[in-house]
Residue, then its C-alpha position, 0 to 999 in steps of 0.5 A: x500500500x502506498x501514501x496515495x491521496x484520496x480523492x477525500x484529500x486523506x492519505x494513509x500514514x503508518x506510526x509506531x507508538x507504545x502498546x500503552x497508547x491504546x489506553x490513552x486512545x480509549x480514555x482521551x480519544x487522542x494520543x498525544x507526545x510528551x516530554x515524558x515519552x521522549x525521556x522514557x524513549x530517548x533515556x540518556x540522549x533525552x535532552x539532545x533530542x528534545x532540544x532538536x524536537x523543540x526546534x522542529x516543533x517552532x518550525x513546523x507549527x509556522x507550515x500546520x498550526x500545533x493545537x495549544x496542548x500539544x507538545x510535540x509532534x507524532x513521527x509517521x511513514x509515507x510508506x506501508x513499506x518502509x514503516x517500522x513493524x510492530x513490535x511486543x510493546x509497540x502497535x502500529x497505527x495505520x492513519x487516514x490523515x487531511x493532507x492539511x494536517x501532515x507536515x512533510x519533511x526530508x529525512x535524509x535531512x533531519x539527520x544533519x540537524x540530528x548530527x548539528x551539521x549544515x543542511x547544504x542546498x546541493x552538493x555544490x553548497x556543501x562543497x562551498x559551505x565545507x571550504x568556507x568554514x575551513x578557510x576560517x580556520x573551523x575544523x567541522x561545525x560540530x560546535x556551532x550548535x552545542x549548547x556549551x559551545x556555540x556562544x564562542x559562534x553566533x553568526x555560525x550558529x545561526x547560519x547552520x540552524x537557518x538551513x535547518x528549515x531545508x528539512x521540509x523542501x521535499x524536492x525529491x520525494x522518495x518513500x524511503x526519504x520522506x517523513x511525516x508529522x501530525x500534531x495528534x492521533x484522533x479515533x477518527x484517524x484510526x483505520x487498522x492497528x497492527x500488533x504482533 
């Protein structure tokens, strides 16, 4: 099955969430992600990743508005065949999403931010981008945007985290590459829960 939009404007998502999120599903209607989920998840690199997710979260609500009680967004596939398979304590919610609500993004790319790097326009860019910061005598950007580092950087750090916003230009869209981000998932949403 592909991520083909209806002729409702839907399209099918696919996301893998706690088992635990059933009950929420039942008791809330919603199943929504907290800072509490992503320290559970992400344990020791929990801060490193909630910095970044706070900045995807300021960028992503300026392309779909974030409702005012959601914290962070609900990390989805495109794909039946790239999404990540149910595991004994994790189901996978097969979604019927507006393509309104969806906020797509290059995967490849968030893995620059992921890392603190550049996200180049090109090959060419990052060529340039490479030799610039070299001629500068800059060994890599790694320190740009290291909360401990980068005050010793400001114009460096904000060119880096300028090109972040590069993450959404889905020019190339490949089912492997391309993600999605909704706010929240709705019972209405919900068409198939996939289990073990």
């Amino acid at each position: 099955m592909e991520n083909i939009i209806k002729d409702s404007g839907k399209v099918t998502l696919w996301t893998r969430q706690d088992i635990r999120s059933l009950q929420e599903l039942e008791k809330n209607g919603v199943v929504r992600i907290t800072r509490e989920n992503l320290v559970e998840k992400f344990d020791l690199i929990s801060d490193h990743i909630i910095y970044l997710y706070m900045w995807f979260v300021e960028a992503a609500q300026k392309i779909v508005p974030k409702p005012e009680d959601v914290e962070f967004p609900v990390w989805c596939s495109i794909s039946e065949e790239y999404m990540l398979r149910p595991t004994i304590d994790q189901v996978v919610y097969v979604l019927e999403v507006d393509r309104s609500e969806i906020i797509y993004f290059d995967g490849l790319k968030w893995d620059y931010v992921l890392n603190h790097h550049y996200v180049p326009k090109d090959e060419n860019d990052e060529n340039e981008y490479a030799r610039d910061i070299e001629s500068k005598g800059y060994k890599n950007s790694f320190s740009f945007v290291d909360e401990k580092t980068a005050h010793f950087y400001p114009e460096e750090r904000k060119r880096v985290m300028d090109s972040w916003m590069r993450v959404f230009e889905t020019d190339v869209w490949d089912k492997f590459r391309i993600q999605a981000n909704i706010w929240e998932i709705r019972s209405d949403m919900v068409k198939e829960i996939l289990k073990v």
